[in-house]
N, C-alpha and C positions, 0 to 999 in steps of 0.2 A: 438571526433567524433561529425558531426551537428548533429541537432536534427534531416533533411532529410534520413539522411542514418541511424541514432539508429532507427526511422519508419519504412525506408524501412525493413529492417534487422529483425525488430520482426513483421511484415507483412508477408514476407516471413517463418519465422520458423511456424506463424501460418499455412500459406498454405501447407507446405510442411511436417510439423513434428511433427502439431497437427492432433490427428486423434481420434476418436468418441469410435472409436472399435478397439484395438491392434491387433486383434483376423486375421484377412489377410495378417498384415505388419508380423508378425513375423511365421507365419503359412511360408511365404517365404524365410525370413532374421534369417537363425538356429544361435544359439551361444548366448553368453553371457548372462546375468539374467534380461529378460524383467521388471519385478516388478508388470505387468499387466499382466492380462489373457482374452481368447478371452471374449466379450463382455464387459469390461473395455477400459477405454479411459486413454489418457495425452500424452504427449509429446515428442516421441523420441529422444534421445539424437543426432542422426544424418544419416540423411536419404541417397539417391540417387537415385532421382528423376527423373534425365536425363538418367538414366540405363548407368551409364558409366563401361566401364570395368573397375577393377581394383581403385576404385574412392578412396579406401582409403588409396593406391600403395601394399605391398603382399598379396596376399590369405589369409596368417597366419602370424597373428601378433597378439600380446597379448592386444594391443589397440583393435581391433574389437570385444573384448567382452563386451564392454562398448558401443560401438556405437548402438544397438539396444533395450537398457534398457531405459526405465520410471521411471528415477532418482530422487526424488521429491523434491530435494534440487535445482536443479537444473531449474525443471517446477516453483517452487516457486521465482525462483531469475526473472523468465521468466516474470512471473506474475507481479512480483512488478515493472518491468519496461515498462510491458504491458498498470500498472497504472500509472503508473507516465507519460508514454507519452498519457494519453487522452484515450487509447485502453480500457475502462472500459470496457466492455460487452466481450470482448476477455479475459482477466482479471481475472473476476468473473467465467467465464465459464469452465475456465483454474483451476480454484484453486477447484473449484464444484468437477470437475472428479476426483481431486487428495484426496478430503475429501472422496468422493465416494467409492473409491480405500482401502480408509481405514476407512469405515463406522465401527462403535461397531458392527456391526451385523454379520463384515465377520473377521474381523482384529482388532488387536489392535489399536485405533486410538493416541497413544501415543505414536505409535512406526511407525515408516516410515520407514521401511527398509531400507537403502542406502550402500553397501559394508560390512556393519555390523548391527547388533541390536541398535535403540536409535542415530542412526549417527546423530552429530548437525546440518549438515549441512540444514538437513527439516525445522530449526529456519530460515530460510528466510523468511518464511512462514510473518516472523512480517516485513515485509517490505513491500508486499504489503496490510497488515492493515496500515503503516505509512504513507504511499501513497492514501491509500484510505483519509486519513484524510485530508489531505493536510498539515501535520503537521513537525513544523518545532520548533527546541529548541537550544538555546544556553545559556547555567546558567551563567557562567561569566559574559556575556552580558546581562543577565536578558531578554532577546528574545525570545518569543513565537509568534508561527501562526500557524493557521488553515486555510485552505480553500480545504472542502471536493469534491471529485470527483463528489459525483452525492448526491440527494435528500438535495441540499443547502438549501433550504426553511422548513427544518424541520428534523433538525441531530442532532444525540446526537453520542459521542463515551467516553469512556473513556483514560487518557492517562497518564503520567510517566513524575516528571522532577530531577532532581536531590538530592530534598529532600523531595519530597511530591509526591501524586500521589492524581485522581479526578476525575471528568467528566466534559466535554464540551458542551455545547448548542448552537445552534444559531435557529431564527425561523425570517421569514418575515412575517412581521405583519403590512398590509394595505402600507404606506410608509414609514413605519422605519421596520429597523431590529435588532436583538435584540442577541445579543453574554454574556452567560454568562461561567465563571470561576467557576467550583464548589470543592473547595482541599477541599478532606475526609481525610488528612492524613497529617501530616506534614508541612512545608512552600513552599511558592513558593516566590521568590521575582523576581519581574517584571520592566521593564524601558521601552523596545520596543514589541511594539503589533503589530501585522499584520492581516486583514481580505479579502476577496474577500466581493467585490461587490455583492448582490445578485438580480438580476431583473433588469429590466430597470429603468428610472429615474437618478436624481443626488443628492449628499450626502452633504447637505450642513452645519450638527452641528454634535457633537457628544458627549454623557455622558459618562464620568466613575463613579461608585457606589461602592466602597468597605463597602459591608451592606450600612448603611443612609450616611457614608463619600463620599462627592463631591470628585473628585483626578481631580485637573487640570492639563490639558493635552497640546500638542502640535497634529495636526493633519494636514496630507495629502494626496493626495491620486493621485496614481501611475499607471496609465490604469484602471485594473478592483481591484488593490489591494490599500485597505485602512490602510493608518498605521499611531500609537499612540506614540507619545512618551513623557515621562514624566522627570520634572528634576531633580526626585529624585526616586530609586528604592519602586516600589508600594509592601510591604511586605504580601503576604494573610498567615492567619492563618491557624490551622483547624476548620474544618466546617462553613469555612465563603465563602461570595462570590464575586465575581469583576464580574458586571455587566456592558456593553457596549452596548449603545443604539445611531444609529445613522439614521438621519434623515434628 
């Protein structure tokens, strides 16, 4: 599918299937297990909008009891693709209601209900964090990138590679910006690096630091994405750092 129509597509379910308050849709739409109650929000599994008769073809069918539930495996897959196409604020907003839904204060928030108690499917959930990061991994290939959806000039997240796990940084600092690697745990071995641009201006050097170790690099840079690569995989250890400074 183009990227036109996956926009259009989650533009429309926002209009039509996110809704603030459950509390009117299903006060009219009787049957199957909402998952919300009036004054709770998220995302119907599937509306009708146009008041067509008959839209989802018999009266009575065992599919119709799904169509009017707040699935959250589902609002979550919504989300992560809500992020990854740019729709941050639809996104965030979307995943709020569904946190909301199951605040400690009213519900178990380790339990999402979906068809059953613990359903995995709410594990979507980590896709749009993977999205939010702009993060991208492949260990064979020693390939890591980031380039976070919003608040680029000062993000930290943490994140997972196949034998180590860490945290991430980047900050814009006057006209350089500043990417570091921080593995709390284990290795990461690295060859290709990816970063977004941040700010206006152009990028004309670039550092790598593993701790006081210089790593020369190969570097270039691709519209708004800047990439490193090296010709021999860069090994981090634990609690060391790979710092990238470009300028």
């Amino acid at each position: 599918m183009s990227k036109d129509k996956a926009v259009a597509a989650l533009k429309a379910l926002w209009k039509y299937n996110f809704t603030a308050d459950v509390g009117p849709y299903i006060k009219t739409h009787v049957g199957g297990r909402p998952y919300a109650l009036p004054g709770e929000g998220g995302m119907v599994m599937n509306t009708n909008p146009h008041n067509e008769p008959k839209p989802f073809g018999d009266n009575v069918s065992w599919q119709l009891g799904y169509f009017h539930e707040c699935m959250s495996g589902f609002e979550h897959q919504v989300a992560a693709h809500l992020m990854a196409e740019g729709m941050v604020q639809e996104s965030l907003i979307l995943t709020r209601f569904i946190h909301d839904r199951y605040h400690a204060a009213k519900r178990n928030p380790f339990n999402e209900i979906e068809c059953s108690d613990h359903y995995a499917r709410a594990m979507a959930s980590y896709g749009t964090f993977i999205n939010a990061c702009g993060f991208e991994y492949h260990g064979p290939k020693g390939y890591i990138k980031f380039a976070p959806a919003w608040n680029a000039e000062n993000f930290k997240a943490p994140f997972t590679s196949a034998n180590g796990w860490g945290s991430y940084t980047q900050k814009k600092t006057g006209a350089k910006q500043l990417h570091t690697i921080n593995l709390k745990y284990g290795e990461l071995q690295l060859q290709e690096l990816a970063f977004n641009k941040i700010g206006p201006g152009s990028v004309k050097s670039v550092s790598v630091m593993l701790g006081a170790q210089n790593i020369p690099v190969q570097f270039k840079q691709s519209g708004a994405e800047l990439q490193i690569t090296s010709n021999k995989k860069i090994s981090i250890k634990t609690n060391e750092h790979l710092n990238i400074t470009f300028s």
